[in-house]
C-alpha positions, 0 to 999 in steps of 0.5 A, a space after each residue: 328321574 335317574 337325570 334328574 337324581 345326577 344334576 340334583 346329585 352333582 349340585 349337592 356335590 358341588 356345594 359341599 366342594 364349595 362349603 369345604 373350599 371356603 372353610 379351608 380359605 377361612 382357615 389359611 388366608 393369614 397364611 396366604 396373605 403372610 406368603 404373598 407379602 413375603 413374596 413382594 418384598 422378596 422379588 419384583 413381579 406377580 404374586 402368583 404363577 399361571 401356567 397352563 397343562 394337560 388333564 384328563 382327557 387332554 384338556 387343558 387346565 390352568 394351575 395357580 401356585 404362589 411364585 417362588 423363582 425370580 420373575 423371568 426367570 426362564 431368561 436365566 437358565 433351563 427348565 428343570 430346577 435343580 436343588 441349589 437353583 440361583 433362579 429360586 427366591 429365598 421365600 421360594 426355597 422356603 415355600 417350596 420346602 413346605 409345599 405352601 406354593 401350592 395352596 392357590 391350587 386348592 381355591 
């Protein structure tokens, strides 16, 4: 009984987290598609950048973000940004400033 009351309890969950997440998505994906526009006119490459981290218990997890610095940029200079970074795009700096680089994470 008490199993079942957890998967029953973890659907319920994971439907609001999904009902949530669309309803956000409704919501800003002119956003979304304004900066992912912006983003191609800007500078040549991907849309969105990919990169793989550590969670809780050591698992790794992949994270999305909307691009912000010039494709191939780590050819360009070290890893740490600094304020006036030459390898950050000018929607980059724009993005970055408003965190909207973050918003793929949500989905």
């Amino acid at each position: 009984m008490v199993v079942c009351r957890r998967l029953l309890g973890g659907y319920f969950k994971r439907g609001i987290d999904l009902a949530i997440a669309m309803s956000i998505l409704v919501i800003i994906w002119p956003l979304m598609l304004f900066v992912a526009i912006s983003i191609r006119v800007d500078s040549q490459g991907p849309i969105l950048f990919s990169q793989t981290r550590v969670g809780a218990g050591c698992k790794p997890f992949k994270i999305f973000k909307f691009r912000s610095m010039y494709f191939d940029s780590s050819a360009r200079g070290g890893y740490q940004t600094a304020a006036d970074d030459p390898r950050v795009t000018v929607v980059g700096r724009f993005i970055r400033k408003y965190s909207i680089d973050e918003i793929p994470q949500l989905m």
